[in-house]
C-alpha positions as CSV (number, residue, x, y, z in Angstrom):
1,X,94.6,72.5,80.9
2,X,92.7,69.1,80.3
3,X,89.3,71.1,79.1
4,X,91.2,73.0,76.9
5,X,93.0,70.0,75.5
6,X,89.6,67.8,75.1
7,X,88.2,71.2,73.5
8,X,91.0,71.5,71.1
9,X,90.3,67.8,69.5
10,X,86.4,69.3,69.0
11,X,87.6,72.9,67.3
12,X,90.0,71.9,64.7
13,X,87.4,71.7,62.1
14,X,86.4,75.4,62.5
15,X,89.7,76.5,61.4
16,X,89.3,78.5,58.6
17,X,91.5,77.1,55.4
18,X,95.2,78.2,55.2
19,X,95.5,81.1,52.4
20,X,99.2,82.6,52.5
21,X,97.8,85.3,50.4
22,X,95.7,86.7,53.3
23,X,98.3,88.7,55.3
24,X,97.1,92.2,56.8
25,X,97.0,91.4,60.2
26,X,99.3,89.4,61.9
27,X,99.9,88.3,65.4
28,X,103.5,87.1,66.5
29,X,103.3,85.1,69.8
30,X,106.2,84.8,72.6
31,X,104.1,84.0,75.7
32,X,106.5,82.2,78.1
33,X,110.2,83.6,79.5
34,X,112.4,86.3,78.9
35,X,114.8,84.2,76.6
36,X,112.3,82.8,74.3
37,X,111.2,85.9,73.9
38,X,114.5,87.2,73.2
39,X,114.9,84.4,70.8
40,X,111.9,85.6,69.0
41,X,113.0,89.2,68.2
42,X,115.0,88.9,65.2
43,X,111.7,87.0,63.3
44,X,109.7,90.0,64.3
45,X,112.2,92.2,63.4
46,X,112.5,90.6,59.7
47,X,108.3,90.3,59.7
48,X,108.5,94.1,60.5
49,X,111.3,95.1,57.5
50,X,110.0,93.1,55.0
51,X,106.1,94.3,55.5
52,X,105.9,97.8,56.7
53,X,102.7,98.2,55.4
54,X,101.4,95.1,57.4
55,X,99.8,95.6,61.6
56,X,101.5,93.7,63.4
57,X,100.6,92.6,67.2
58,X,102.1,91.2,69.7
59,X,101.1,88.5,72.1
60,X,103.5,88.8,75.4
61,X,103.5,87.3,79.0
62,X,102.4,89.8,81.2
63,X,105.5,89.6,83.4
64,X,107.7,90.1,80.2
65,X,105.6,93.4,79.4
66,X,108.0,95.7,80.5
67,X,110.7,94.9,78.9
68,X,108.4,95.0,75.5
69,X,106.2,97.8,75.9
70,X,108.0,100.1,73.7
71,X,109.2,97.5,71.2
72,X,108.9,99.7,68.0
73,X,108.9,96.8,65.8
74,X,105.1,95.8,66.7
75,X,101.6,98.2,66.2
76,X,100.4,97.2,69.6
77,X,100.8,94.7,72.5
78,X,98.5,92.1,73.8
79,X,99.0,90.5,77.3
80,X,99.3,87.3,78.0
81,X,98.5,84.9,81.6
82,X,97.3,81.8,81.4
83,X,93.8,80.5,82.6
84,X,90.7,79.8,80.6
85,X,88.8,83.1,80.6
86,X,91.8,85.0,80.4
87,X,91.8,82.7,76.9
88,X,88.3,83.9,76.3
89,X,89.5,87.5,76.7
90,X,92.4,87.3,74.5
91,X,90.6,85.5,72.1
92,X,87.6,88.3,71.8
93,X,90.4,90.7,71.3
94,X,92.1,88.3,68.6
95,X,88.9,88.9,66.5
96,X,88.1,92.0,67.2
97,X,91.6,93.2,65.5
98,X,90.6,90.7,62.1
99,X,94.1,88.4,63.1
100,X,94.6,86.1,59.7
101,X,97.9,85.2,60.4
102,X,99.3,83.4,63.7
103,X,103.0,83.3,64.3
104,X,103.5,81.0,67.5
105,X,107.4,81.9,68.0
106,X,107.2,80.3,71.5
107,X,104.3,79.4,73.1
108,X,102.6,76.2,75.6
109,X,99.8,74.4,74.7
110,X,96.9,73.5,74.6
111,X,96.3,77.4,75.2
112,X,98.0,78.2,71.9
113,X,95.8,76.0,70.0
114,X,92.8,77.3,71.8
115,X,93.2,80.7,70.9
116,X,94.6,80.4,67.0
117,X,92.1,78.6,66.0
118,X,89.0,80.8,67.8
119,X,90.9,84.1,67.1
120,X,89.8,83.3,63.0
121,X,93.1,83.2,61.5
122,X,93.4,81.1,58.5
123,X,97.1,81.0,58.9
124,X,98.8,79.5,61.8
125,X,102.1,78.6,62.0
126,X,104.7,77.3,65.4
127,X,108.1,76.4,65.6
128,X,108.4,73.1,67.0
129,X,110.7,70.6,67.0
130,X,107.5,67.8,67.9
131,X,107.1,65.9,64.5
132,X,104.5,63.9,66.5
133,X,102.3,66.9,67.2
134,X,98.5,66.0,67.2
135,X,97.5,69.3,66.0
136,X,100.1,69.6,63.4
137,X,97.4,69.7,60.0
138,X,96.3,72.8,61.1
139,X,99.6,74.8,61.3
140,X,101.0,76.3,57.5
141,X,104.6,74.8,58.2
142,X,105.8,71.4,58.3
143,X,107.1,70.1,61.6
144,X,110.3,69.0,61.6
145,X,112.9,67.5,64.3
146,X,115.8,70.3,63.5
147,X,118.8,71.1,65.6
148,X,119.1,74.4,64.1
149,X,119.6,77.4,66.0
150,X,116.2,78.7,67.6
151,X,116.3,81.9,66.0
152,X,116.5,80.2,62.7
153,X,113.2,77.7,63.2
154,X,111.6,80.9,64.2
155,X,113.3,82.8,61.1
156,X,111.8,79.6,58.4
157,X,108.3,80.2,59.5
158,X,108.9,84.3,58.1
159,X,110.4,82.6,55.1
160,X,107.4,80.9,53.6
161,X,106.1,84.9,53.5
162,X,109.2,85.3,51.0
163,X,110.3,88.4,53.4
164,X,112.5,91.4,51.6
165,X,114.8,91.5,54.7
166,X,116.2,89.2,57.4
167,X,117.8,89.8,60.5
168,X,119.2,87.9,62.7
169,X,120.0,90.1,65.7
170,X,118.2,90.1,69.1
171,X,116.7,93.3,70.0
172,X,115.4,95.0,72.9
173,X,113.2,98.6,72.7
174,X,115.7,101.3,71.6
175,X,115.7,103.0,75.1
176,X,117.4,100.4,77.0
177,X,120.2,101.2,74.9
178,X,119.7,104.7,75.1
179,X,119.4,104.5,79.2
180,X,122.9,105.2,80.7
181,X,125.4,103.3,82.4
182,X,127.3,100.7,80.4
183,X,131.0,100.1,81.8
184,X,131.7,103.0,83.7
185,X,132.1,102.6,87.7
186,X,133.5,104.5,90.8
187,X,136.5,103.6,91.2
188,X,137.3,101.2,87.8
189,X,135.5,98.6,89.3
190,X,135.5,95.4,87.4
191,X,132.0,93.9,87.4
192,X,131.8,90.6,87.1
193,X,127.8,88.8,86.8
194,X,127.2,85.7,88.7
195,X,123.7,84.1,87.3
196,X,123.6,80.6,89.4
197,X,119.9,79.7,88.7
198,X,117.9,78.6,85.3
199,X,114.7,77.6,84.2
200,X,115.5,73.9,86.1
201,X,118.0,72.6,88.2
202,X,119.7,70.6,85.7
203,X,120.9,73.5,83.8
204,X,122.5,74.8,86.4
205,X,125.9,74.4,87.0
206,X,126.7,73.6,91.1
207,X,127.0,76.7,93.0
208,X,130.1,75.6,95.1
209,X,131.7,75.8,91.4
210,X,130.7,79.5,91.4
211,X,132.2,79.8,94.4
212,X,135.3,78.2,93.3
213,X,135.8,80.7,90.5
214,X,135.1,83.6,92.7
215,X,138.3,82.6,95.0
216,X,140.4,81.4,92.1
217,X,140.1,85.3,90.7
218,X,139.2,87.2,94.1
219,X,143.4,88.3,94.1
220,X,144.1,88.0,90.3
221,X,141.8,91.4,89.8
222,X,141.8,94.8,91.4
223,X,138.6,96.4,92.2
224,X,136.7,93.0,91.8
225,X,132.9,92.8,92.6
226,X,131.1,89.8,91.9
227,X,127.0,90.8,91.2
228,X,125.1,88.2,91.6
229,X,121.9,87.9,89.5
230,X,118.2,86.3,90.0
231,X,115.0,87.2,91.0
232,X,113.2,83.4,92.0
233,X,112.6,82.2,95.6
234,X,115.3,79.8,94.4
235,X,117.8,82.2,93.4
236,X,117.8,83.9,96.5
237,X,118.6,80.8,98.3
238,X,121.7,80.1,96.0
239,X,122.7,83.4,96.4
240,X,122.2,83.5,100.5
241,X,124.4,80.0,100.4
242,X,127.3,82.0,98.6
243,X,126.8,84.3,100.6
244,X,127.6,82.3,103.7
245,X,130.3,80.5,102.1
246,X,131.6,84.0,100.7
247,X,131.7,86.5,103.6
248,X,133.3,89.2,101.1
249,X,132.6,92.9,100.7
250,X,133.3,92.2,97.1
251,X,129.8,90.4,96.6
252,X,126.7,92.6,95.3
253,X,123.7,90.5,96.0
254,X,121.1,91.5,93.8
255,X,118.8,88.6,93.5
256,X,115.0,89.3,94.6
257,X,115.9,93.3,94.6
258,X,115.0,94.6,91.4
259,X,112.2,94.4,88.4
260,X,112.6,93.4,85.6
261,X,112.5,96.6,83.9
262,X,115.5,97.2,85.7
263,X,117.5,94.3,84.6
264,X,118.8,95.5,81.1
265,X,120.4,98.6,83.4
266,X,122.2,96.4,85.6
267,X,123.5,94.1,83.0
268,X,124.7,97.0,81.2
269,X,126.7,97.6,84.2
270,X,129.0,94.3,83.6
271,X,132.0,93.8,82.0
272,X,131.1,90.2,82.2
273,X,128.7,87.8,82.8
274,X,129.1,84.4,83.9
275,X,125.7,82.5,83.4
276,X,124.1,79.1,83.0
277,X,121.2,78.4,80.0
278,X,119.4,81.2,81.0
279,X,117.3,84.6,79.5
280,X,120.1,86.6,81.8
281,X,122.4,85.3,79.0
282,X,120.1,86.3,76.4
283,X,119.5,89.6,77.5
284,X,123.4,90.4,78.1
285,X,123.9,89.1,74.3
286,X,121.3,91.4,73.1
287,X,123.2,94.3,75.1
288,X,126.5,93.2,73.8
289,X,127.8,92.4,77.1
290,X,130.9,89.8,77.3
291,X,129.3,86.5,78.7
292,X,130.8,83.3,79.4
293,X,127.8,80.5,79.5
294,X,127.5,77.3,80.5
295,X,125.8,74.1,78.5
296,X,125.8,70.6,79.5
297,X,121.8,69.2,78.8
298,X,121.2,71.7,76.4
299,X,122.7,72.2,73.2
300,X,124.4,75.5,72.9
301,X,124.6,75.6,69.0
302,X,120.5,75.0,69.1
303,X,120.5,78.3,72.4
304,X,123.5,79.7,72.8
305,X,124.8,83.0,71.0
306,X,124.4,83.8,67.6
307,X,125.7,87.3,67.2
308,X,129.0,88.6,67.8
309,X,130.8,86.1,69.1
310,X,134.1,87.1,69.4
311,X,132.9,88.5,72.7
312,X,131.1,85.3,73.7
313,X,132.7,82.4,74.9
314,X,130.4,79.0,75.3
315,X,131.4,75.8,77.7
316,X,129.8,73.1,76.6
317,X,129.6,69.3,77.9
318,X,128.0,66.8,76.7
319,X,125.4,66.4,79.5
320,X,122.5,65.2,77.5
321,X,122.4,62.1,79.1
322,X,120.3,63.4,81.5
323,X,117.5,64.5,79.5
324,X,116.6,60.8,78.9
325,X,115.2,60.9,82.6
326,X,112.0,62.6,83.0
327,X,111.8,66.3,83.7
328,X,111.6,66.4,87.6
329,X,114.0,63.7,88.1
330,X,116.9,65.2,86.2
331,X,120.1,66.0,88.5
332,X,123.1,68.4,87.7
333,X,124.9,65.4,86.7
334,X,125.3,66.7,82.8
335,X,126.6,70.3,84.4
336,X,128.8,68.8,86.6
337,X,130.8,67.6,83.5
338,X,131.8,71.3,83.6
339,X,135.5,72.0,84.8
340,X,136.3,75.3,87.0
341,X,139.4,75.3,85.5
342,X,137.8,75.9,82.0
343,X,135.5,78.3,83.4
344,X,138.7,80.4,84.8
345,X,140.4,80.2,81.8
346,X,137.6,81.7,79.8
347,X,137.4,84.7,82.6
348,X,141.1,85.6,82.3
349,X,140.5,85.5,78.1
350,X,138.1,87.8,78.2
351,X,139.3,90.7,80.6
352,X,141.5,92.5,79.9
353,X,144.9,92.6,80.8
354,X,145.0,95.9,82.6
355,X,142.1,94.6,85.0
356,X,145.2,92.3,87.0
357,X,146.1,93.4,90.1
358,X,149.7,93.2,89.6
């Protein structure tokens, strides 16, 4: 990461000028987790509308892959993983398919950098909320410090491209929606999602709170099973600790048991899902599953839902107090803010009534 960073100060100048008129071949980049990729689906899906006569390719993580691989709004797939002749190797590729125009949707540095500016393209462009970036004279857009929604920073750098159509909706491939399942079960089960874990532990909200809900509504609701959802080392630790809190035959553990292929099938499977800041609660939104999801750090109007959200419900706290801290030394203070109660009383909102075990 540090050679790459000191080599990025001594390649800026071979960036070829910006031209907005040169836009055949277009790369769209969503290299890190399942949510930001989510997040970048609607701009792709608007890039792929308004130019249909345009290639587009698409830059993904390697462990997001197959989720993507038969995204139909993208000519072909490139994978990401990180490391510096990996960067050599996308970067060949990047040139060998004439790329003019970057689209860094959501993507780390100094990697990104590297391989815009040696792929050729005279256009790059990233959504970032860092005014101070030190690379920012070689991007087409202008950096700004917005709160917007994330799908609509990603949606301004289309913009500039004056695009025919725009959509806003997060996609997956069409056959996940195709793929059966949905809200069926033996029995009229309800199916209730636990996802304890995020990205860091202070976006999570405590997992004796999960707990707490799941015996509040254990008796209010017939044919309850709680799933619970991860797949991190992590995860399967909180799950094991509910686990031995909750000695229930109610309690599907699926954390560490699945790919992630398999994910959209079990989520599909939910009548709800209950869910920190996470790309679980992505991925149920682009499914049109019923979530409830919890914000305290992060700002829910900037991540949370953005399509049809009469069947979302958000909590959010003001817990930014914490991000002031540095990363690794943030608590669950800001999640803790978060009442059961209110959790609850978003649960018994959204099922219905004929779900109560009366």
């Amino acid at each position: 990461m540090k050679i790459l960073s000191v080599i990025n100060k001594n390649i800026i100048s071979l960036k070829a000028p910006s031209d907005i008129n040169e836009f055949e071949n277009i790369l769209v980049v969503s290299n890190s987790g399942l949510g930001d990729t989510l997040l970048s689906t609607p701009a792709i899906i608007s890039l792929r509308k308004s130019f249909p006569e345009k290639k587009i390719t698409f830059l993904v993580n390697k462990k997001m892959f197959p989720l993507f691989k038969d995204f139909e709004f993208v000519d072909s797939i490139v994978l990401y993983s990180s490391g510096f002749f990996q960067q050599l190797r996308i970067i060949f590729t990047l040139r060998r398919l004439k790329i003019d125009t970057v689209f860094l949707f959501h993507s780390n540095g100094p990697e990104d950098i590297f391989f815009s500016i040696l792929s050729g393209a005279r256009n790059i462009l990233k959504a970032t909320n860092n005014t101070n970036h030190e690379f920012k004279d070689i991007f087409l857009n202008k950096l700004n410090g917005s709160d917007a929604h994330n799908i609509e920073k990603k949606l301004d750098l289309v913009k500039i491209f004056n695009p025919r159509k725009i959509s806003k909706r997060m996609l997956l491939p069409s056959n996940f929606y195709q793929a059966k399942s949905s809200n069926t079960h033996p029995n009229e089960e309800l199916l209730i999602g636990f996802q304890m874990g995020a990205q860091d532990i202070y976006k999570m909200w405590p997992t004796d709170n999960f707990i707490e809900v799941f015996r509040s509504i254990e008796s209010r609701y017939k044919n309850l099973k709680i799933v619970l959802l991860g797949s991190s080392n992590y995860e399967k630790k909180l799950a094991n600790y509910f686990l031995e809190n909750v000695k229930d035959k109610k309690i599907i553990n699926m954390c560490g048991k699945t790919q992630i292929q398999d994910l959209p099938l079990i989520i599909k499977s939910l009548d709800l899902l209950l869910t920190n800041d996470t790309g679980t609660l992505h991925l149920a939104i682009a499914l049109k599953i019923k979530t409830i999801s919890l914000f305290g750090p992060t700002n829910s109007k900037e991540f949370g839902p953005y399509q049809d959200l009469n069947i979302h419900h958000v909590i959010q706290e003001e817990g930014s107090f914490v991000n002031r801290l540095p990363k690794k030394q943030r608590n669950q203070d800001g999640m803790e803010l978060i009442k059961v109660d209110t959790v609850i009383k978003s649960i018994n909102k959204l099922i219905p009534k004929k779900c109560l075990n009366l």
